[in-house]
C-alpha positions as CSV (number, residue, x, y, z in Angstrom):
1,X,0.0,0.0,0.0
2,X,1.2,3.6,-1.0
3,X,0.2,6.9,0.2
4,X,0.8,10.1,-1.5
5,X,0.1,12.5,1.3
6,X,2.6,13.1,4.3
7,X,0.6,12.7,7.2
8,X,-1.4,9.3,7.7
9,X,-2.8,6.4,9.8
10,X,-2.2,3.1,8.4
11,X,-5.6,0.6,8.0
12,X,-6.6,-0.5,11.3
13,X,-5.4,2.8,12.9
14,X,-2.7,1.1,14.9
15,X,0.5,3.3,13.7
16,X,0.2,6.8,12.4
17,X,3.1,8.4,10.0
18,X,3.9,11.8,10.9
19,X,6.2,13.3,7.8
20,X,5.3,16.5,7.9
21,X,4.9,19.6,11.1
22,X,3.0,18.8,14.3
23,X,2.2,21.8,16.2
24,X,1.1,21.1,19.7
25,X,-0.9,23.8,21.8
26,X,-1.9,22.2,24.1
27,X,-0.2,19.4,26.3
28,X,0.7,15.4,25.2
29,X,-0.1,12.6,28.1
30,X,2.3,9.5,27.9
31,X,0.9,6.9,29.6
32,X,2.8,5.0,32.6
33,X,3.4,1.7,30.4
34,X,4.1,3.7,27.0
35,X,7.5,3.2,24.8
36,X,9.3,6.0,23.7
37,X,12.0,5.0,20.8
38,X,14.4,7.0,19.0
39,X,14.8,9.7,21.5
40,X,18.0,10.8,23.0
41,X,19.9,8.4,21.0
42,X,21.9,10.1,19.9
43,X,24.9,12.2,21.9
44,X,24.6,15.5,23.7
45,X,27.1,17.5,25.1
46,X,26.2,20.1,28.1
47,X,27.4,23.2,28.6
48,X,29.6,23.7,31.8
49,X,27.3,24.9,34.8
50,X,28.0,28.4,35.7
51,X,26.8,30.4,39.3
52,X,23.6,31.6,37.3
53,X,22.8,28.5,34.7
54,X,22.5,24.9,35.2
55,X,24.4,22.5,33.3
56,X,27.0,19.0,32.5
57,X,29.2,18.8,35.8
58,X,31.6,15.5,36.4
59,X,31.5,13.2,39.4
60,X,34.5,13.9,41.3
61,X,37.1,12.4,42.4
62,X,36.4,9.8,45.7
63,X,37.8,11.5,49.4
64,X,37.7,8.9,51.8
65,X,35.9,9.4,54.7
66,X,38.2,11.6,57.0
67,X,39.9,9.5,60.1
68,X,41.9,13.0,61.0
69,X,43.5,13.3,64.6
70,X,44.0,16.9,64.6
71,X,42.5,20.8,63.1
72,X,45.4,20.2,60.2
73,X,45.1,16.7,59.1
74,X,41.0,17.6,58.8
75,X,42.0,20.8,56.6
76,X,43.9,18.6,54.6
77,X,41.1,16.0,54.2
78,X,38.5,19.1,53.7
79,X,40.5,20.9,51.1
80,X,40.8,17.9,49.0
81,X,37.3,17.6,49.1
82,X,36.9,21.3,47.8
83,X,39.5,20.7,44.9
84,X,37.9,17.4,43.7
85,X,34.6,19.3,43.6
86,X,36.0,22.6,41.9
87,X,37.5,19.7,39.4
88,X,34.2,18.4,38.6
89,X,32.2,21.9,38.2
90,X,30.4,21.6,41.3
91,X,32.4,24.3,42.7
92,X,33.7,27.4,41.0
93,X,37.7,27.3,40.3
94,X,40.2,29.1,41.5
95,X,42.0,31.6,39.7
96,X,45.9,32.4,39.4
97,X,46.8,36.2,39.9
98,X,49.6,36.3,37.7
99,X,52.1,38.7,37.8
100,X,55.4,38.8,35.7
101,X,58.4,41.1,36.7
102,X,62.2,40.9,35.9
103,X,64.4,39.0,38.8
104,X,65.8,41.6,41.1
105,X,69.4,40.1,41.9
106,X,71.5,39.8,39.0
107,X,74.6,40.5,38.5
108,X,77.2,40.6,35.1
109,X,76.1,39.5,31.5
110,X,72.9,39.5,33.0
111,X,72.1,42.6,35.1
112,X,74.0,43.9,31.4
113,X,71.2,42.5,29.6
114,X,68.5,43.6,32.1
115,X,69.5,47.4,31.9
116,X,68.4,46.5,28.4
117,X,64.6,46.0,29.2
118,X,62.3,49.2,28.9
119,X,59.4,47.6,29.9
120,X,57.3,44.2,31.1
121,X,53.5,44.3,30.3
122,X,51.3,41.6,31.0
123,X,47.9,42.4,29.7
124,X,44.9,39.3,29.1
125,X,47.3,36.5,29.3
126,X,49.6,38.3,26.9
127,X,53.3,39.2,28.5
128,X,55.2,41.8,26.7
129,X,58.6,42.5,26.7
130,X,60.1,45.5,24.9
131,X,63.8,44.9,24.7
132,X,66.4,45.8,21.5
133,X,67.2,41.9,21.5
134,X,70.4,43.1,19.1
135,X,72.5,44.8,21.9
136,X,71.5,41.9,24.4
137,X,75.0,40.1,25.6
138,X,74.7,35.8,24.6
139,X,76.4,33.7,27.6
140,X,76.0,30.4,28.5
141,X,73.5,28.9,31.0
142,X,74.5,27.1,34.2
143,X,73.0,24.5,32.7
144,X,75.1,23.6,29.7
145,X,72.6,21.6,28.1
146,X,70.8,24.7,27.6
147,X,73.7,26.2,25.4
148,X,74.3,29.8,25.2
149,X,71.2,32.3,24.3
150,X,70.5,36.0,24.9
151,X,69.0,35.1,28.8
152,X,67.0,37.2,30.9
153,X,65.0,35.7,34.1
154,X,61.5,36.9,35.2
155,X,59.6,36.3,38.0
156,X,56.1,34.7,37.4
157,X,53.9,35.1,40.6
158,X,51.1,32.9,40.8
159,X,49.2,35.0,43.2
160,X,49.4,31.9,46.0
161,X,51.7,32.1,49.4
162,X,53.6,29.1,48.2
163,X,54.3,27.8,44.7
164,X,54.7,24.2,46.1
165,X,51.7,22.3,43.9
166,X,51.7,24.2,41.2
167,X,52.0,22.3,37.8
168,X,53.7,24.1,35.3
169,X,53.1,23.5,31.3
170,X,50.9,20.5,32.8
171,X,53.6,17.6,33.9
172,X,56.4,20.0,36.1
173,X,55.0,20.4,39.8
174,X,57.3,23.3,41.5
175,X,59.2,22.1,44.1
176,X,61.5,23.4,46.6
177,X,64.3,23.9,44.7
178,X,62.2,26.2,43.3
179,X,61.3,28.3,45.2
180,X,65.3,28.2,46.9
181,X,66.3,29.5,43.5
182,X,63.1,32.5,43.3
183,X,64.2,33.2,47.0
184,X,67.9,34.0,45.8
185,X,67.4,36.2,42.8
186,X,64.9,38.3,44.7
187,X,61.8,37.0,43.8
188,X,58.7,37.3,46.2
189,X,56.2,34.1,48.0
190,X,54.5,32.7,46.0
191,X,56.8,33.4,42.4
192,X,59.3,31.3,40.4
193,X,61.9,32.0,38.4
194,X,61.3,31.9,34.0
195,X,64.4,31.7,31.8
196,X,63.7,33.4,28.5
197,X,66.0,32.6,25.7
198,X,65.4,36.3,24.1
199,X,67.4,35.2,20.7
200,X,64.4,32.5,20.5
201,X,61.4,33.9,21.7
202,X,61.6,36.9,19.6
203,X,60.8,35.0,16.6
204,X,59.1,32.2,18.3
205,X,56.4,33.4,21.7
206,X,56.9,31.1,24.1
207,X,53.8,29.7,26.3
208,X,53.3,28.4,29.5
209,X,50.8,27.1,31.5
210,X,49.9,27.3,35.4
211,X,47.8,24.6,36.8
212,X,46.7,23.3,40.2
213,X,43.6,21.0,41.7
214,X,40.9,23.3,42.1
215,X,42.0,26.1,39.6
216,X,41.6,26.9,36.2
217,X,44.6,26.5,34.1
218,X,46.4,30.3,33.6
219,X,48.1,30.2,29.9
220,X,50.6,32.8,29.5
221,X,51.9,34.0,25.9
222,X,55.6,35.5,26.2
223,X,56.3,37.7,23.3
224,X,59.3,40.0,22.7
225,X,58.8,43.8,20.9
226,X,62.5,44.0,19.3
């Protein structure tokens, strides 16, 4: 049997063929034993749940149930709590406070290079540094593998008291070496210390990435103004 119109019910009434438009004004009852088919078969992806709009959040991470002695071993247990739920989207994240400054204590080829500098602009995840790479001095690193370049350090604060847990470019996590070496060349809490290979990154930005459990990854773009 054929039919040449778009909407119709088949002999017997027991299926009905619905090619066209249905508009509905008023309301449509499913009954309690009824079979829906065909819907939400296909995937969906929800938009991140925000402080005024619902939406898709994770399940987070398990924290065991706390068996804490003392006040800090509970903060301990409570804040990983928090940072599983900021994780998921259940909580907002925290956000860096990035800062980016030249290191203070230099001395030599380097303090030569950093009277070079007329300014350090950070400005929407954008660093610029104005600097006539040309009249910058090219040593070598105290780390030979990292040859010799046209070096000048900055200081990256993060915003935090400590940088201990912070992951930097997503596999590094700061340690206390760290923040021994930020400590020496004048660097404030919470800061580390960023070689820039100026010879390199003037033709090439160079980008980094912040990251920590609980806050939202911080990507900053290093770009030099010759």
């Amino acid at each position: 049997m054929s039919y040449n119109v778009k909407n119709y019910t088949e002999q017997g009434g027991e299926k009905t063929v619905i090619n066209g438009e249905i508009v509905i004004n008023g309301k449509i009852t499913v009954s309690e034993n009824a079979e829906v088919e065909g819907v939400g078969s296909g995937s969906c992806t929800l938009n991140p749940a925000t402080s005024t709009s619902i939406g898709g959040v994770k399940e987070a991470l398990n924290v065991k149930e706390s068996s804490a002695a003392n006040v800090g071993t509970l903060k301990n247990d409570l804040n990983e709590l928090i940072a599983n739920l900021k994780d998921a989207g259940v909580i907002a994240k925290d956000l860096f406070e990035a800062t980016v400054a030249a290191i203070t204590n230099v001395n030599g080829d380097l303090a030569t290079n950093h009277s070079k500098i007329e300014s350090i602009v950070l400005n929407e995840g954008t660093v610029t540094i104005k600097v006539p790479v040309d009249e910058l001095i090219p040593f070598d690193s105290n780390n030979p593998a990292q040859g010799i370049h046209k070096w000048i350090g900055l200081s990256i604060g993060t915003g935090l008291t400590s940088i201990l847990g912070v992951i930097y470019n997503g596999t590094y996590a700061l340690a206390a070496a760290d923040v021994t070496e930020a400590t020496n060349v004048g660097c404030p809490a919470g800061s580390f210390v960023l070689w820039i290979k100026c010879d390199e990154v003037v033709d090439t930005p160079k980008v980094i990435t912040l990251g920590k459990p609980g806050f939202k990854t911080e990507t900053l773009t290093i770009v030099i103004e010759d």
